[in-house]
N, C-alpha and C positions, 0 to 999 in steps of 0.2 A: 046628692051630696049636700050637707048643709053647710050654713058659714062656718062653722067652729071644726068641720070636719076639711074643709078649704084651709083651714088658718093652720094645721096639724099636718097637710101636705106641704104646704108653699115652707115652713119651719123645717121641715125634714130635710127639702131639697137645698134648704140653706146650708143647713147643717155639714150636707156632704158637700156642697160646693167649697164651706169653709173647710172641710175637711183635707179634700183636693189642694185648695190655695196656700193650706198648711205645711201638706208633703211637699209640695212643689217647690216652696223656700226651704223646706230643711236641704231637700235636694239643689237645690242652687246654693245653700251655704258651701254644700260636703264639696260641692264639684269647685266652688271658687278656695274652698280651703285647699284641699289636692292641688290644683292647678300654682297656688302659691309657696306648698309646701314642697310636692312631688316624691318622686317614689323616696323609698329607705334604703341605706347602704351600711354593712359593717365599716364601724372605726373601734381605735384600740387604745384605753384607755388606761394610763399608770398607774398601779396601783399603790405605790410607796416611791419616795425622791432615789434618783437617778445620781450616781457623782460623775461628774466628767473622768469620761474615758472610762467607764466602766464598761464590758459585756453585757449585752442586751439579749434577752431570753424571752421566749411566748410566756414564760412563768411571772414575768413583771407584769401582765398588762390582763384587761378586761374587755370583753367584746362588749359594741354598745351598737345600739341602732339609733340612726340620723339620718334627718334629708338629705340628699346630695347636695343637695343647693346650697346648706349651710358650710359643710367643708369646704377647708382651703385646697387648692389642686394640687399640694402636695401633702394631704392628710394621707397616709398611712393607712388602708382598707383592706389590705392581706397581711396577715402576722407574718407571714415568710419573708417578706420583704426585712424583717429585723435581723434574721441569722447572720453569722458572721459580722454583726456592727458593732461598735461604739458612741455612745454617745458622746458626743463635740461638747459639751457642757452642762452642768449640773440641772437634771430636769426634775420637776416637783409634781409629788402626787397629784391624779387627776388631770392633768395634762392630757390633750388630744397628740398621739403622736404624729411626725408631720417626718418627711425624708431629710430635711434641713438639717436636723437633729441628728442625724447621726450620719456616721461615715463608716466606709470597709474597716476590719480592722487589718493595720498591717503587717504583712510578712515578710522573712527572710528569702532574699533571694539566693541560688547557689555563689558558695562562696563569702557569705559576709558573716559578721560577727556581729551579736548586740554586747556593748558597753554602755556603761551607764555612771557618768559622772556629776558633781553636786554643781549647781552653777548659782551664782550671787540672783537673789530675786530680783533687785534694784535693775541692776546694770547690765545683766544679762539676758531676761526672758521678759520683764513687766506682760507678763499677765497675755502676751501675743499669738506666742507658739503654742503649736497647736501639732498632733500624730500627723505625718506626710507633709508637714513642712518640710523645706530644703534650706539650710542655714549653712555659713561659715562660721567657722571656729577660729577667733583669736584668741593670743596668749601673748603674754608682755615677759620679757626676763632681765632680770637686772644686767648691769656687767658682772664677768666673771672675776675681773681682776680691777686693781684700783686704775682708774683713767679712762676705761672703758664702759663706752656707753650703751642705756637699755636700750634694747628692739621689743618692737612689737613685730608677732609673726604671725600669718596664715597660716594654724596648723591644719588644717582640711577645708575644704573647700568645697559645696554640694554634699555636705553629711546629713542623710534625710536623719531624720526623725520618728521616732519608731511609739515614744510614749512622754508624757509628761508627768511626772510626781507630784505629789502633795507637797506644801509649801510645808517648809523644816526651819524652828529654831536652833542655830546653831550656839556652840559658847565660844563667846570671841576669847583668843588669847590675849593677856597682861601685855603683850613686847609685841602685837599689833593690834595699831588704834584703827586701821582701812581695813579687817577683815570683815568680811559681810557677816549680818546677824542673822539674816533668813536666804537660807536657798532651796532651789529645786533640783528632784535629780530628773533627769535630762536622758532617757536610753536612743541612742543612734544607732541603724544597721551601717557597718562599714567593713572594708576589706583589712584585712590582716595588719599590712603598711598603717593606713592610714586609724589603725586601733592603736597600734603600739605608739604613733603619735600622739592621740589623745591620751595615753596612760602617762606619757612622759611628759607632759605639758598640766594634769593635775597634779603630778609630782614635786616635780620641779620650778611651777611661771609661776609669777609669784599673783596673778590672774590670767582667770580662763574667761571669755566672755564667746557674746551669739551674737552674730547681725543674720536677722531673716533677709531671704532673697525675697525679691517683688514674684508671685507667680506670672511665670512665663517667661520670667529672665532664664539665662542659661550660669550666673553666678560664678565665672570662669575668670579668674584670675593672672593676668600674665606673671611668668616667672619673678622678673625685675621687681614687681609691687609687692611679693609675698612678705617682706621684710622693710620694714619700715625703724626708719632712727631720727632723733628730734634735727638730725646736722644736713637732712633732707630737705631741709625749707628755709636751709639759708642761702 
């Protein structure tokens, strides 16, 4: 073998050795890229804005592949998990869905009734309430006769909450300057009694308002406190 046939060997076996040292780092890339990315999992993706409180359907969303690692542990990776919900507040295309997002939707238990009355934005809901809350219901009345004075009443006490409505311009009357300009309606599951209350207190008070209970209170009201008069705190 001559020099120039030596120099065509030793070239060759470079060759492959570079060759070898080549794959061997693609292969340490893929393996340290895997290792940091890790396997793939379905998530479900919106495809158009969401309004709060809407029904959530498989027909909203789009299947997508992602690392696990990148999802939050309450992302959303089975469509099934949406049936029966609503969404808790206005979700925007493109959005990863997550369980936070939405809640069961609620139903009627035996026996109760949904009503649905308008309630002042300001003073009654600001923007808090939410479907399965549990709220009291007060209502102010003037006196009926001269010398007699307003109350304010408990007219229910624990009236969940079934749905929230879209905020409404109302038109204030000429002969009152305190009616609210924006309200929401408001639908509660309630028993028979405690509906026919609420109808006569949008009726009749001359305001209906909401205090949310704290969850996990019980919201229970003794008789004596239901009725409240300013000559109480003298």
């Amino acid at each position: 073998m001559n020099s120039r046939q030596r120099r065509g060997v030793i070239l060759l076996l470079l060759s492959v050795l570079c060759a070898f040292g080549a794959f061997a780092g693609v292969l340490s890339v893929i393996s340290d890229v895997n290792s940091k990315v890790g396997p793939e999992v379905d998530a479900y993706r919106l495809k158009d804005n969401v309004a709060p409180y809407t029904p959530l359907s498989a027909k909203q969303f789009e299947k997508v592949s992602m690392p696990k690692r990148w999802l939050s542990e309450n992302a959303v990776t089975e469509i099934d998990e949406v049936d029966g919900k609503i969404a808790v507040t206005e979700l925007r295309a493109g959005s990863l869905m997550q369980s936070d997002m939405m809640v069961r939707s609620p139903e009627l238990r035996p026996g109760e009734q949904e009503i649905a009355i308008m309630i002042d934005a300001a003073t009654g809901v600001a923007g808090k309430i939410r479907p399965n809350d549990k709220v009291n219901i007060y209502a102010t009345f003037a006196g009926e006769r001269d010398g007699e004075v307003a109350q304010s009443k408990v007219i229910v006490s624990n009236a969940k909450v079934l749905d929230v409505g879209q905020l409404t311009a109302l038109e204030p009357r000429k002969d009152d300057r305190n009616q609210a300009t924006e309200a929401v309606p408001i639908t509660f599951a309630l028993d028979t009694l405690d509906t026919q209350r609420v109808a006569y207190a949008e009726s009749f008070a001359q305001h209906v308002r909401l205090a949310l209970i704290a969850p996990g209170s019980d919201g229970v009201i003794r008789p004596g406190d239901r009725t409240y008069t300013l000559d109480k705190d003298k």
